[in-house]
C-alpha positions as CSV (number, residue, x, y, z in Angstrom):
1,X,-16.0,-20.8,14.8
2,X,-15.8,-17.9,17.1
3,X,-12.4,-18.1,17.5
4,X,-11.7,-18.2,13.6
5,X,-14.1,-15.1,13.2
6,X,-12.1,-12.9,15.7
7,X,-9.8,-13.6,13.8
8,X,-10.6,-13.0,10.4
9,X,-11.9,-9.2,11.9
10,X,-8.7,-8.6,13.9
11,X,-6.9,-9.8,10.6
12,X,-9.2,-7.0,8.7
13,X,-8.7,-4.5,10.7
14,X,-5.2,-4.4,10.7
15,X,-4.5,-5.1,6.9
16,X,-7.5,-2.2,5.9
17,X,-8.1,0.4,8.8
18,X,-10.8,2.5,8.7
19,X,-10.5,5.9,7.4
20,X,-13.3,8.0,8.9
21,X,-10.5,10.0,11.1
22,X,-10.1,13.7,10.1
23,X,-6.9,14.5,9.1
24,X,-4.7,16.4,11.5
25,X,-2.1,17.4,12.6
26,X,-0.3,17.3,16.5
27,X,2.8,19.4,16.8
28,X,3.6,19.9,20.5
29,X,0.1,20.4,22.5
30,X,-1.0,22.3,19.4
31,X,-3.6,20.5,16.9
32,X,-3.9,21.6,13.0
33,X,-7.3,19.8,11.8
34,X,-8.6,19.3,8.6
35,X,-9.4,22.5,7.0
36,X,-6.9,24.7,8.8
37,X,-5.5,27.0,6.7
38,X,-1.6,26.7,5.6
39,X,-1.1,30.4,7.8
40,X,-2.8,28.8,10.7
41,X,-0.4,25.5,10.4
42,X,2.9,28.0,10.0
43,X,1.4,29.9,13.9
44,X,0.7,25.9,15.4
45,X,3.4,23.7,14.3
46,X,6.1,26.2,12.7
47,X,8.3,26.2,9.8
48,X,8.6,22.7,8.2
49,X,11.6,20.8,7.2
50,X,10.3,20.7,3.7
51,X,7.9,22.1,1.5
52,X,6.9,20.7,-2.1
53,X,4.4,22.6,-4.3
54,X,2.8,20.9,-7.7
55,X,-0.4,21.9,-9.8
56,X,-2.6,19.3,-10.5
57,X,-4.6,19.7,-13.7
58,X,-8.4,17.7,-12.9
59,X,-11.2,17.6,-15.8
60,X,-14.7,18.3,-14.4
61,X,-18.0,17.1,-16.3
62,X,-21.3,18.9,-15.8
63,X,-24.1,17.7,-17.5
64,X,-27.4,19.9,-18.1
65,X,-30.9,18.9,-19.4
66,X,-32.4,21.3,-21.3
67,X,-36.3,21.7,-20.4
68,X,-37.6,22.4,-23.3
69,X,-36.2,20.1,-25.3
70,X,-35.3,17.3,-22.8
71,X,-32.3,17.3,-24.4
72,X,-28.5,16.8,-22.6
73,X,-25.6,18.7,-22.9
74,X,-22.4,17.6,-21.1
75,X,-19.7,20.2,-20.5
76,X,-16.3,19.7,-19.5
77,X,-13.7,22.3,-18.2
78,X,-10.3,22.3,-16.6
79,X,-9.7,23.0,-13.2
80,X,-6.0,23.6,-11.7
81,X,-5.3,22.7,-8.0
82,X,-2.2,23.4,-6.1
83,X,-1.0,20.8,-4.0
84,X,1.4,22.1,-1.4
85,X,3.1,19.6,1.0
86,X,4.7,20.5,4.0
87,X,7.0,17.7,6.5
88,X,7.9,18.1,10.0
89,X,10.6,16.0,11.4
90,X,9.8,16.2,15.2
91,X,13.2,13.8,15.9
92,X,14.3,10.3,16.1
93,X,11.4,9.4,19.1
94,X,8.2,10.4,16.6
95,X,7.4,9.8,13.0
96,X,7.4,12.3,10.2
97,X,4.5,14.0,9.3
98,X,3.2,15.3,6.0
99,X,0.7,17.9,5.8
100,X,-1.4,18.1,2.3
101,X,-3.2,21.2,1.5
102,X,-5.4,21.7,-1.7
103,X,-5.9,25.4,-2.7
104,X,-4.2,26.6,0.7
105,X,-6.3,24.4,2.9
106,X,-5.3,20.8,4.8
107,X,-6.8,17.7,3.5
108,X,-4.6,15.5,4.8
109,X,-1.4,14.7,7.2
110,X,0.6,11.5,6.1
111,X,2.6,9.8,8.2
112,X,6.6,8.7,7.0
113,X,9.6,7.0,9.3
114,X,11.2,8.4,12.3
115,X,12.8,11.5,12.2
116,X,16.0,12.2,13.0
């Protein structure tokens, strides 16, 4: 029974891995974390081998209660975020990276195949 539970959370691990880990981003001995500014990724890790840039169009809801009259009111309004991405391609001995930044700021580094 052990055996088959060690298992089963080995097996779990590896088919859904956790994702509490900040992104970031390793280029050399330098290190771009989560929140680093696109500026402050160009000074670390240089100029990429590709950048992509997109607006994403998100709807918002707010909803208010009205004191008075304990009534609720929902409101909706657009919001437009830029979504920049940036790869490296350190060369055929590491993987490609992929920086995403929302509104000029990291939110996540992706990982692609080998570089070359």
């Amino acid at each position: 029974m052990r055996a088959l539970l060690f298992t089963l959370t080995t097996f779990s691990v590896l088919v859904f891995p956790l994702r509490g880990d900040a992104a970031s981003l390793r280029c050399g001995n330098q290190l771009a974390s989560e929140g680093a500014s696109k500026s402050d990724v160009l000074v670390r890790c240089g100029e990429p081998a590709a950048k992509e840039t997109r607006t994403e169009r998100v709807g918002e809801r707010t909803r208010d209660k009205d004191k008075q009259t304990g009534t609720t009111t929902t409101t909706e309004h657009v919001v437009y975020k830029t979504i920049d991405e940036w790869t490296y391609n350190f060369g055929p001995s590491r993987f490609m990276q992929t920086a995403v930044f929302e509104n000029g700021r990291l939110v996540d580094v992706r990982s692609g195949g080998y570089g070359h």
